[in-house]
VOPAGU-2260 file (C-alpha; in pm, 1 decimal, decimal comma):
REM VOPAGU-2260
SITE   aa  ch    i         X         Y         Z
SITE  UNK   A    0   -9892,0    1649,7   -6060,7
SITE  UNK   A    1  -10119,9    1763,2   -5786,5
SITE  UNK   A    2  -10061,2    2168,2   -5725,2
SITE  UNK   A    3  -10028,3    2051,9   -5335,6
SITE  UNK   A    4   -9728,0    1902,2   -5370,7
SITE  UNK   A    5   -9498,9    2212,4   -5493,9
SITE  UNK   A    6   -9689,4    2385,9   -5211,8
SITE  UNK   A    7   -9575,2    2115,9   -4962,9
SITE  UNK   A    8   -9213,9    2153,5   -5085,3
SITE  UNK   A    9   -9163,1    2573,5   -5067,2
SITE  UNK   A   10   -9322,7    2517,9   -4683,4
SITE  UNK   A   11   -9121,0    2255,1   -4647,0
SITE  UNK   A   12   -8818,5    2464,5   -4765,6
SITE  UNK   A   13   -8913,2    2810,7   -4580,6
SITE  UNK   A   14   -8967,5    2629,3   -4249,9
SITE  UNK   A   15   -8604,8    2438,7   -4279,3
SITE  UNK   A   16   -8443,8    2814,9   -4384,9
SITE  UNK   A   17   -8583,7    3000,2   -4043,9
SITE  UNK   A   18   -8527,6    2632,4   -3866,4
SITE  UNK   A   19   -8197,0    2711,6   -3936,7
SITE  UNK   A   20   -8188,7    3057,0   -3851,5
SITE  UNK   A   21   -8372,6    2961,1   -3523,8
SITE  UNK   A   22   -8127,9    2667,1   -3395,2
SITE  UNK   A   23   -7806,0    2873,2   -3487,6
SITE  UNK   A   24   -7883,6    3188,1   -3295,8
SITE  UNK   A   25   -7929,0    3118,3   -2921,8
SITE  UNK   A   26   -7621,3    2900,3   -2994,0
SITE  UNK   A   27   -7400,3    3142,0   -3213,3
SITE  UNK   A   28   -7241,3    3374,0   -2911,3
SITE  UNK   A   29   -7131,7    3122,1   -2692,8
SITE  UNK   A   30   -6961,7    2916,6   -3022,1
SITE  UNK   A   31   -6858,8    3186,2   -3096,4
SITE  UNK   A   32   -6727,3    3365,3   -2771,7
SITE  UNK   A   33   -6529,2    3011,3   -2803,5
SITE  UNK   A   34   -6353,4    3071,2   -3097,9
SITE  UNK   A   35   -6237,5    3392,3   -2921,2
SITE  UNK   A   36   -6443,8    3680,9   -3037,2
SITE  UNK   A   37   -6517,1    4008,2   -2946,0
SITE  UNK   A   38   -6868,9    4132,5   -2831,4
SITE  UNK   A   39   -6853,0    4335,3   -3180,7
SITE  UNK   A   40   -6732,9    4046,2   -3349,8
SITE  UNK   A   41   -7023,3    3869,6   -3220,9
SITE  UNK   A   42   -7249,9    4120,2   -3386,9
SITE  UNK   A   43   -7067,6    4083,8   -3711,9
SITE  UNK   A   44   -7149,0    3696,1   -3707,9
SITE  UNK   A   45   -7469,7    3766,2   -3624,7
SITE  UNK   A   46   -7595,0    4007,3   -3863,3
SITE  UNK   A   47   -7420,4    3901,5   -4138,7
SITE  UNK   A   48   -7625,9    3619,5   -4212,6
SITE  UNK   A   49   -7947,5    3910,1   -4245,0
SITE  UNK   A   50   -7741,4    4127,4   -4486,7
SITE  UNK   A   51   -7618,3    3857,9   -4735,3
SITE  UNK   A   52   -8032,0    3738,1   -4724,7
SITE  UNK   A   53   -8113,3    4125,4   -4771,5
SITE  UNK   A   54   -7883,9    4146,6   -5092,7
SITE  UNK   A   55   -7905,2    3765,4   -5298,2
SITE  UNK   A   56   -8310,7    3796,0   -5224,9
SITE  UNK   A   57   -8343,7    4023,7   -5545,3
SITE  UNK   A   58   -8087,0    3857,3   -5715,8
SITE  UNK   A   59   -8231,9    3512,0   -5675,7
SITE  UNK   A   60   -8571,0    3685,3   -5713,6
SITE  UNK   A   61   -8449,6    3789,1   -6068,8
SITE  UNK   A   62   -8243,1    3516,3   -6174,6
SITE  UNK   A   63   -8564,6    3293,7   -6119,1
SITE  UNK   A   64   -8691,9    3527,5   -6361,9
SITE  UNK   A   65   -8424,9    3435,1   -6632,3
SITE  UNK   A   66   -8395,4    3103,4   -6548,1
SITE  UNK   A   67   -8673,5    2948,8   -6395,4
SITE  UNK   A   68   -8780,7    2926,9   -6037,6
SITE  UNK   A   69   -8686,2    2545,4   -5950,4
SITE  UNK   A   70   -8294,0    2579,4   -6054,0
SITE  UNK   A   71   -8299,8    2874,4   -5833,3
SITE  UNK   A   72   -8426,6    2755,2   -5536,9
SITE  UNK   A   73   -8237,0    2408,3   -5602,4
SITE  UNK   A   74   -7901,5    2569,0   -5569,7
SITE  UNK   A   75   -7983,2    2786,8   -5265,0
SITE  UNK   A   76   -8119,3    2484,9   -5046,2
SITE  UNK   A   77   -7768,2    2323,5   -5195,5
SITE  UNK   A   78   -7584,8    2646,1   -5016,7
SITE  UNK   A   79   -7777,3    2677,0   -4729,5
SITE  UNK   A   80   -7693,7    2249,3   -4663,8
SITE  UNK   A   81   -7312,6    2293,2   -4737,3
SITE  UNK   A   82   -7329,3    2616,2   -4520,1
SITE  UNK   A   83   -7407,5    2383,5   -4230,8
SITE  UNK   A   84   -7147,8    2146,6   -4266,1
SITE  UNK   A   85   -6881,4    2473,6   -4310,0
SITE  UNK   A   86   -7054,3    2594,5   -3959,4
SITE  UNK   A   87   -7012,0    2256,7   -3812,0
SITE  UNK   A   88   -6656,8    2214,9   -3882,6
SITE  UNK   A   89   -6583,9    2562,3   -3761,3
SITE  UNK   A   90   -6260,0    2601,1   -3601,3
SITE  UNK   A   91   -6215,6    2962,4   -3668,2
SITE  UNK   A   92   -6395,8    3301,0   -3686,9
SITE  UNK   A   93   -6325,5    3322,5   -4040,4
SITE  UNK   A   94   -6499,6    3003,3   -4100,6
SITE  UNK   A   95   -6765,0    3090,0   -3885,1
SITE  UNK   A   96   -6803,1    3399,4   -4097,5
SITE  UNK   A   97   -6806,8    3207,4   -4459,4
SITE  UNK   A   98   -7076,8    2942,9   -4306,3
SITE  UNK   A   99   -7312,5    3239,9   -4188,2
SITE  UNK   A  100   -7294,4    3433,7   -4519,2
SITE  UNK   A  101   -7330,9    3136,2   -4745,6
SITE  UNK   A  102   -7649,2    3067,5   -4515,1
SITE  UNK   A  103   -7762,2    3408,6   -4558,0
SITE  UNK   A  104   -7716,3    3376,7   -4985,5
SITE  UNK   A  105   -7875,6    3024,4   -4940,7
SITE  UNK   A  106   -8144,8    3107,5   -4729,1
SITE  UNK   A  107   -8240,3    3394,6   -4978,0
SITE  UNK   A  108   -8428,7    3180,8   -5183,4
SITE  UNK   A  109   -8732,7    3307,8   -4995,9
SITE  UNK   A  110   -8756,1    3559,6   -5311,8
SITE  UNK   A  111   -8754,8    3282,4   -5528,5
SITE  UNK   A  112   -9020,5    3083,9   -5365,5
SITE  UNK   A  113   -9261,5    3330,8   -5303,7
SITE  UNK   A  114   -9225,2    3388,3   -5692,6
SITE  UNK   A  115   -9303,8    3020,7   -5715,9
SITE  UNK   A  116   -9621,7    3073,9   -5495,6
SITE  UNK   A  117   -9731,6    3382,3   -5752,8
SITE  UNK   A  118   -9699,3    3172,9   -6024,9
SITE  UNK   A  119   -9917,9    2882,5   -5950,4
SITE  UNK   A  120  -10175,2    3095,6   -5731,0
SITE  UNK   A  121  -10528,3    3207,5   -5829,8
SITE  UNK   A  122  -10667,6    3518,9   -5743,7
SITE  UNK   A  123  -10870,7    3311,6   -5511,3
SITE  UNK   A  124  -10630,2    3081,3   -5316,3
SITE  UNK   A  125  -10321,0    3327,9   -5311,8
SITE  UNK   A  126  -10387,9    3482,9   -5031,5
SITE  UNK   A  127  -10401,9    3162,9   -4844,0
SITE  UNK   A  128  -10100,2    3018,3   -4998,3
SITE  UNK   A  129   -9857,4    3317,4   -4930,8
SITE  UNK   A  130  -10041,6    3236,3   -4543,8
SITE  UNK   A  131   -9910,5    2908,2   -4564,0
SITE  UNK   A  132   -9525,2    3028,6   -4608,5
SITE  UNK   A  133   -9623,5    3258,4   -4278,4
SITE  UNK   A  134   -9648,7    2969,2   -4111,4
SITE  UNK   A  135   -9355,4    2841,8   -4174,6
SITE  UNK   A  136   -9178,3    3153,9   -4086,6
SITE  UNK   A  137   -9324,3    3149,3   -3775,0
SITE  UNK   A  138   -9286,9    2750,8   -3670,4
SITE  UNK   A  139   -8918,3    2795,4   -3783,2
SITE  UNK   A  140   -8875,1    3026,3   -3531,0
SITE  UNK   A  141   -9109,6    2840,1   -3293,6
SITE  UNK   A  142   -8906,5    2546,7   -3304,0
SITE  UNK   A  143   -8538,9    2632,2   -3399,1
SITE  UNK   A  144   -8427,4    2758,8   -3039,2
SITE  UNK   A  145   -8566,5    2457,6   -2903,8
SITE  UNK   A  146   -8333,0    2234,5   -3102,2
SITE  UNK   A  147   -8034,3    2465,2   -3106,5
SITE  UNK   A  148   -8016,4    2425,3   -2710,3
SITE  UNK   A  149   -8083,5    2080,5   -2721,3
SITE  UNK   A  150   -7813,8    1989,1   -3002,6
SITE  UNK   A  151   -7578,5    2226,4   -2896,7
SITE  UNK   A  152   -7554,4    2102,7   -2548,4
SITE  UNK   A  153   -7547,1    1728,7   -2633,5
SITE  UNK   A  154   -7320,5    1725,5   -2977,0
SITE  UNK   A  155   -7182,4    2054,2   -2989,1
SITE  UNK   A  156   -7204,8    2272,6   -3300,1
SITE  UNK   A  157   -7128,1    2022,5   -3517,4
SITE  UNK   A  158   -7440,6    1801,1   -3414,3
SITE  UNK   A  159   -7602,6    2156,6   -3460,2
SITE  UNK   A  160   -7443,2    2190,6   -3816,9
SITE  UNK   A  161   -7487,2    1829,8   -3936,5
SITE  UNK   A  162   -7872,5    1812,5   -3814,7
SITE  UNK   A  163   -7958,9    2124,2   -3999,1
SITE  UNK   A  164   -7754,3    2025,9   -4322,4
SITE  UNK   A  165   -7902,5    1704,0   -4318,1
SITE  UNK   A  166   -8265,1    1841,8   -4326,3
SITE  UNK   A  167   -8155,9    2084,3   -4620,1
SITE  UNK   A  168   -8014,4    1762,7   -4791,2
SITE  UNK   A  169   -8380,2    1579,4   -4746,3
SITE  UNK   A  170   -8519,4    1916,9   -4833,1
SITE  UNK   A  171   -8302,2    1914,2   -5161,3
SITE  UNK   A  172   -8437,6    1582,3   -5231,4
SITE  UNK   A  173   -8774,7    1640,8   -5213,3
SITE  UNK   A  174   -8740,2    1920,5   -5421,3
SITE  UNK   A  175   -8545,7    1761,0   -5695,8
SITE  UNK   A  176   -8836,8    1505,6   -5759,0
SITE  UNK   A  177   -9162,2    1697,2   -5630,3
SITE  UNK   A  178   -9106,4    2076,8   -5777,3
SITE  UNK   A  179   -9137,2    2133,4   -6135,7
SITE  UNK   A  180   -9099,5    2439,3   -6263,7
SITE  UNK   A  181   -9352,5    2719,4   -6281,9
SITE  UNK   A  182   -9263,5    2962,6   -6535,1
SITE  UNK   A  183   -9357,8    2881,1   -6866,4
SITE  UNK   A  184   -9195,8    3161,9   -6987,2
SITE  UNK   A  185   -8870,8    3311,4   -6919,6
SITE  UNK   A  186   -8756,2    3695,2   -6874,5
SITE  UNK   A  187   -8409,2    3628,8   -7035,9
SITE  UNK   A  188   -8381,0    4060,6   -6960,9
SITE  UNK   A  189   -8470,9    4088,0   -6622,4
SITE  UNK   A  190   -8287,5    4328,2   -6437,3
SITE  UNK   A  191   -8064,5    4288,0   -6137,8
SITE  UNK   A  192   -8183,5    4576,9   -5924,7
SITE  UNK   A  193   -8387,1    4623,4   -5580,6
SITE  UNK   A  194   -8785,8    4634,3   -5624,3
């Protein structure tokens, strides 16, 4: 199999992770200002997508080290999709709460990926390859507002949820059948701890 087409998939997979992030968060306050939260509540629902990313990036990080990169990063775009549906079915803060942290742990996998990227780099085309997941940090950004204001007002958040769980879902396809794995050897002892 052609090196390209892993490299495809993790862009593919990056850009649908801050897609996500982008089309939830000029939506989040008003949905959930709805629901009847606080402006600290707000904040909460906001931020805790960033700190469940901040602490299941090492861990995925390291259990792609035990068990192999494409499990890893299978299961996380599986979270990240089901996290969508949860947010899209929201009825309650709670809920709205669960669907942002799963997101978070989901959209961790960034870890993972750029381990992916490491292993099937040279010295000479790394450099451009860890570029290429740049890009798709910065079009999911780019391009996620965009759709968030355009779903949300048309379909509410559960167009917003459904769209962005469905692209996860074709994500999770793609990556069933078009990343192998990398590793061809695995650190059954890797620690769990913060590099």
């Amino acid at each position: 199999m052609s090196r390209k087409s892993p490299l495809f998939v993790l862009f593919i997979t990056i850009f649908i992770d801050l897609l996500g992030f982008g089309i939830i968060i000029p939506v989040l306050p008003n949905f959930a200002k709805s629901l009847g939260a606080s402006g600290f509540i707000v904040t909460v629902i906001a931020g805790i997508y960033s700190l469940f990313q901040f602490i299941f990036g090492p861990f995925w990080g390291t259990l792609s080290d035990r068990l192999g990169r494409r499990p890893i990063i299978l299961v996380s775009i599986l979270v990240t999709a089901l996290s969508y549906i949860l947010i899209g079915f929201s009825e309650s803060i709670i809920l709205l709460l669960i669907s942002r942290s799963l997101s978070g742990i989901g959209s961790a996998n960034i870890s993972a990926a750029n381990a992916y990227i490491a292993d099937i780099s040279t010295p000479e085309n790394r450099t451009k390859n860890m570029g290429m997941i740049g890009a798709a940090f910065g079009l999911g950004f780019i391009f996620g507002p965009i759709i968030g204001g355009y779903l949300f007002k048309d379909f509410g958040m559960l167009g917003v949820g459904l769209f962005t769980a469905g692209l996860c879902f074709i994500n999770l396809i793609m990556a069933w059948f078009l990343l192998p794995e990398s590793l061809t050897t695995f650190d059954k002892d890797a620690a769990f701890r913060f590099k």
